[in-house]
C-alpha positions as a Markdown table, in Angstrom:
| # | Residue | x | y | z |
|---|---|---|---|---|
| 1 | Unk | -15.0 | 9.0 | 10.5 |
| 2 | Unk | -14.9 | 5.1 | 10.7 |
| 3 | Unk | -15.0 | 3.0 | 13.5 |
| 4 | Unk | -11.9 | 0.5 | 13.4 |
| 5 | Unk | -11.8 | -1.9 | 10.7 |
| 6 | Unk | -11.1 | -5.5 | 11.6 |
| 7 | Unk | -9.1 | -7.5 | 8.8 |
| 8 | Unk | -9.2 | -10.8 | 10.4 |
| 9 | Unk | -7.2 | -14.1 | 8.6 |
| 10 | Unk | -6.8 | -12.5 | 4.8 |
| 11 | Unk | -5.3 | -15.1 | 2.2 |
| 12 | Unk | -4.8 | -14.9 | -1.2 |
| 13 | Unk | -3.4 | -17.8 | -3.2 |
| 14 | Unk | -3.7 | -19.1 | -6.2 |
| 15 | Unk | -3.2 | -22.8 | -7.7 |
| 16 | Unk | 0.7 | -21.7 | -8.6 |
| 17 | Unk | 1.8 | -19.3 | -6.0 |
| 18 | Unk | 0.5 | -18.2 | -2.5 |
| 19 | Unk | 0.6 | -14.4 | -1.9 |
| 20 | Unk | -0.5 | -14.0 | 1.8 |
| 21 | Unk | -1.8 | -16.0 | 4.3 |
| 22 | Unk | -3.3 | -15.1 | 7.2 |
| 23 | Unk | -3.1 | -11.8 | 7.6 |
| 24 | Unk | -5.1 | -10.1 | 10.2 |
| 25 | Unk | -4.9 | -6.3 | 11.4 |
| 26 | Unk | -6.9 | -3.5 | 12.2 |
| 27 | Unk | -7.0 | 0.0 | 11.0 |
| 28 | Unk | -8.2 | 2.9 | 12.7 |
| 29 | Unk | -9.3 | 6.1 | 11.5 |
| 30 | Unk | -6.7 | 8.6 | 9.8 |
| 31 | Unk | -4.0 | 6.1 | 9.5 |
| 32 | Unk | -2.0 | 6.0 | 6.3 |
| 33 | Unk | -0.7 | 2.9 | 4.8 |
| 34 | Unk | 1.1 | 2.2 | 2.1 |
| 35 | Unk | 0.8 | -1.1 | 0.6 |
| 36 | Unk | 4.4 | -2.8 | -1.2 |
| 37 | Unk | 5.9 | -5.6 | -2.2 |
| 38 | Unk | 6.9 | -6.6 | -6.0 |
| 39 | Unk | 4.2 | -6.6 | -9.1 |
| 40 | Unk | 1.8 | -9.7 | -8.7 |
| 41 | Unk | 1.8 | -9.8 | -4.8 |
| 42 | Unk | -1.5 | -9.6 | -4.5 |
| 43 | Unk | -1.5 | -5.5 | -3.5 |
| 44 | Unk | -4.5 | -4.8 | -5.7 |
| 45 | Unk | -6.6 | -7.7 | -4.0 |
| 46 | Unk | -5.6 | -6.6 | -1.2 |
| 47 | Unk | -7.4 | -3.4 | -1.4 |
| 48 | Unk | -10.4 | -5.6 | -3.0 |
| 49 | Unk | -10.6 | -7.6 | -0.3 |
| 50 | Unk | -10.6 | -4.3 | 2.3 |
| 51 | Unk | -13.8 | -3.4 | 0.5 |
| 52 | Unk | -15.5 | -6.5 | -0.1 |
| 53 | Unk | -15.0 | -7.4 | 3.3 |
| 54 | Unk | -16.5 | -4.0 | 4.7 |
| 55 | Unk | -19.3 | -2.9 | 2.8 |
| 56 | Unk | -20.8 | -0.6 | 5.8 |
| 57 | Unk | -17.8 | 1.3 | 5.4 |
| 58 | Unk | -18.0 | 4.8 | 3.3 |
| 59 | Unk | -14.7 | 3.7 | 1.2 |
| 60 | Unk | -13.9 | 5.0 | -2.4 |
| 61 | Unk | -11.0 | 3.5 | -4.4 |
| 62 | Unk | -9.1 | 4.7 | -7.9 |
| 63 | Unk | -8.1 | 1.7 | -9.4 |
| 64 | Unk | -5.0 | 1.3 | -11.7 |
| 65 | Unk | -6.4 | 0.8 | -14.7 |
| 66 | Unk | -9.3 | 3.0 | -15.7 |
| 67 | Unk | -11.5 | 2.3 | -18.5 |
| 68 | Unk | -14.0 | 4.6 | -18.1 |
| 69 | Unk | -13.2 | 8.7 | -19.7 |
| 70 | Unk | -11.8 | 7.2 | -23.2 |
| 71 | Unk | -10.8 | 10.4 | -24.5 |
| 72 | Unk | -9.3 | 11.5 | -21.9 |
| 73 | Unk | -5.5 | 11.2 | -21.1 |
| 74 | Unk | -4.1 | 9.1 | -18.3 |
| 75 | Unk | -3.4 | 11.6 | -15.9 |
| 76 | Unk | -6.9 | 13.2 | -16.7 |
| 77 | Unk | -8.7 | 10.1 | -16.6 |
| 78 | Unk | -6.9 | 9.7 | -13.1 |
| 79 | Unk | -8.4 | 13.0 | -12.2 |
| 80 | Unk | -11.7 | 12.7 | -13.1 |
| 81 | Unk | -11.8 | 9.1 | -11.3 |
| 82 | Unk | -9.9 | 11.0 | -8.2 |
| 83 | Unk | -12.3 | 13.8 | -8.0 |
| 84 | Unk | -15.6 | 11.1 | -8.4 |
| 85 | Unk | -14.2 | 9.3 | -5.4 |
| 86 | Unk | -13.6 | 12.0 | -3.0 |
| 87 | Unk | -16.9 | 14.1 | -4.2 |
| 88 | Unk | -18.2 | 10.7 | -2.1 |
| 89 | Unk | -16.3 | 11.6 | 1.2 |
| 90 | Unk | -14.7 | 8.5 | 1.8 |
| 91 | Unk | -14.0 | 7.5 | 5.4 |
| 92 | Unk | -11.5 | 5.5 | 3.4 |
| 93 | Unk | -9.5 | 6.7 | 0.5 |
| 94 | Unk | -7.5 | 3.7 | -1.3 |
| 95 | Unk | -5.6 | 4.1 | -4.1 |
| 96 | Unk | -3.5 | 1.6 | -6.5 |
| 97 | Unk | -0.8 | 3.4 | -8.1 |
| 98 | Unk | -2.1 | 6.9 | -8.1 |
| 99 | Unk | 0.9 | 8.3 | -9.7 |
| 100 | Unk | 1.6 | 6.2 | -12.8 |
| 101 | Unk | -0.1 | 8.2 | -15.3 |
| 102 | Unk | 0.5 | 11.6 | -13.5 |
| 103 | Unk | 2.6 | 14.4 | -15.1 |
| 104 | Unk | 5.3 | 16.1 | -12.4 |
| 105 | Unk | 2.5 | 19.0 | -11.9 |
| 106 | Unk | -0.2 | 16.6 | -11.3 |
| 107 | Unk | 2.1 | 14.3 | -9.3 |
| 108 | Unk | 3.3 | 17.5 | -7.1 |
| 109 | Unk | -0.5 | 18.5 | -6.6 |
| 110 | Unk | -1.8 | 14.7 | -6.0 |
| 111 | Unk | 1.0 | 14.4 | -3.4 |
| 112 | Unk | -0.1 | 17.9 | -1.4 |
| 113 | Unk | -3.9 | 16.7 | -1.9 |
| 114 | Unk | -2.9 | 13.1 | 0.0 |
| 115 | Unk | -0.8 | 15.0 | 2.8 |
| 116 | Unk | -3.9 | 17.3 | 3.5 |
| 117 | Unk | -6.7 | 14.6 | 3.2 |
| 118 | Unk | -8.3 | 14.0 | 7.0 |
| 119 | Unk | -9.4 | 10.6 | 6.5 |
| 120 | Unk | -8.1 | 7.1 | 6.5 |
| 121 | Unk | -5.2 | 6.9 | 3.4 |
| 122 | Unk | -4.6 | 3.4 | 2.2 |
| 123 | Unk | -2.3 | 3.4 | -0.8 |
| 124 | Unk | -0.3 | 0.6 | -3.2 |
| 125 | Unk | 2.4 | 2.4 | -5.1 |
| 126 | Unk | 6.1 | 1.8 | -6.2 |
| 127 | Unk | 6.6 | 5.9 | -5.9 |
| 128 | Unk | 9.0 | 7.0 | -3.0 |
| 129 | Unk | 7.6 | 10.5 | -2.6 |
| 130 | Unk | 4.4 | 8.9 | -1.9 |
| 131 | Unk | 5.7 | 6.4 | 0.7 |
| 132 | Unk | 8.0 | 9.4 | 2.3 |
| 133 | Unk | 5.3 | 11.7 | 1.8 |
| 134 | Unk | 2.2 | 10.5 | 2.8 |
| 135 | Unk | 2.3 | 7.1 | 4.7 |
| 136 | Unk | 3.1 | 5.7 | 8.0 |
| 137 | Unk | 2.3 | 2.8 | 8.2 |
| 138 | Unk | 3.5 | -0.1 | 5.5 |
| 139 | Unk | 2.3 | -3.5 | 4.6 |
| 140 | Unk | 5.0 | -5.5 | 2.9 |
| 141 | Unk | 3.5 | -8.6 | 1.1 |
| 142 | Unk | 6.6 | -11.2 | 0.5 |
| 143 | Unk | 7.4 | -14.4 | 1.2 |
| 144 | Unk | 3.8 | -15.3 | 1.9 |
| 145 | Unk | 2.6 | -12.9 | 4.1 |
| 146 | Unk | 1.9 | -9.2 | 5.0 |
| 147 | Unk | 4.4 | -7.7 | 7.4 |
| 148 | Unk | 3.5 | -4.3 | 9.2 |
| 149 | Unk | 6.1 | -1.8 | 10.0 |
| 150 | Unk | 5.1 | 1.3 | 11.5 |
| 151 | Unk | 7.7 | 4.1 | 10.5 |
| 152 | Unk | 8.1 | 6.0 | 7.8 |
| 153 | Unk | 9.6 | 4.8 | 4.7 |
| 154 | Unk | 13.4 | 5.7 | 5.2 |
| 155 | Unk | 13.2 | 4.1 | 8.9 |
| 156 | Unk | 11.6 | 0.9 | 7.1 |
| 157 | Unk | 14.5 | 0.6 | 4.4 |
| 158 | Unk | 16.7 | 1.4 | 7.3 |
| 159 | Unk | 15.3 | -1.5 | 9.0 |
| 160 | Unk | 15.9 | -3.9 | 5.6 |
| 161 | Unk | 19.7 | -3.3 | 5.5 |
| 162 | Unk | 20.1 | -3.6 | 9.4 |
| 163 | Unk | 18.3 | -7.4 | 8.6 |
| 164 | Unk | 20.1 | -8.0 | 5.8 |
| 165 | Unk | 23.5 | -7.1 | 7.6 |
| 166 | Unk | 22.5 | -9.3 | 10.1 |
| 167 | Unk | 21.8 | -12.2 | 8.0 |
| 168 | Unk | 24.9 | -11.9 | 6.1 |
| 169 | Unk | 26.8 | -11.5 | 9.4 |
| 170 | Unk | 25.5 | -14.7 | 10.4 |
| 171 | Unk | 26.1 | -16.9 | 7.1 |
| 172 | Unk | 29.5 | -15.6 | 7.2 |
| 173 | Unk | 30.2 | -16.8 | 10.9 |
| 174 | Unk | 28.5 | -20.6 | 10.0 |
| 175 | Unk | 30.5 | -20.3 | 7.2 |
| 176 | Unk | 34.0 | -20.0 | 8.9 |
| 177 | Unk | 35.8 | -22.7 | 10.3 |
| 178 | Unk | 36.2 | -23.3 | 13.8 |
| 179 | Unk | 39.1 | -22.4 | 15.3 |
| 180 | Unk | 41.3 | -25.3 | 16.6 |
């Protein structure tokens, strides 16, 4: 168990492009959050900076791209890095892209291991099952900042098209002419 976790004015930028700005939150014990938003958003920094930023804090994190196991495949080098992190007993689990490398089996067993795990879940992915699965909470990094929606993932891309709707609703009313 953690106490809460204070993320208090994150940025990431770089010289051509600004990911987030700003971005404060707090996360308390046992949530699960998925982390999305399109490939160089800063999602993997983001997990950095979680860590670097709270060293007291029993975290473990499975990274992406593992280097270490070299003769082992990808789903068993994800594995082997899995099973290090939680022999650990992470207050906080965080996870970048747990399922890329992952077989259906593996997938099916990773995804059963996430909904059972009693601690504090925070995970980047792309994979739906995961976001529908095992999150419910989401941080969206776009347009230059981190957006929290508390929901599951179907309510969230429910939410999207209700925006969108809306927005084209009202470029299509500024775009008619007025009536005489």
């Amino acid at each position: 168990m953690h106490s809460p976790v204070f993320i208090e004015d994150f940025s990431l930028s770089f010289p051509h492009k600004t990911c987030f700005e700003n971005f404060s939150t707090t996360i308390l014990f046992g949530e699960r959050i998925g982390i999305i938003g399109r490939n160089g958003a800063g999602k993997s920094s983001l997990l950095r900076m979680i860590i670097e930023n709270n060293p007291d804090i029993s975290t473990a994190i499975v990274s992406q791209i593992i280097d270490d196991f070299d003769s082992l495949s990808g789903g068993e080098k994800f594995n082997k890095s899995l099973s290090n992190a939680l022999s650990k007993n992470p207050s906080i689990l965080l996870l970048d892209e747990p399922t890329n490398h992952l077989d259906q089996h593996n997938r099916r067993s990773l995804l059963r291991m996430l909904q059972s795990y009693c601690g504090t879940l925070i995970v980047v992915t792309h994979d739906r099952e995961v976001l529908r699965g095992c999150v419910h909470i989401l941080w969206h990094i776009a347009d230059g900042k981190v957006t929290i929606f508390r929901g599951n993932y179907d309510d969230y891309l429910d939410e999207m098209r209700r925006r969108r709707q809306s927005i084209l609703h009202e470029m299509n009313l500024l775009d008619c002419p007025a009536p005489l």
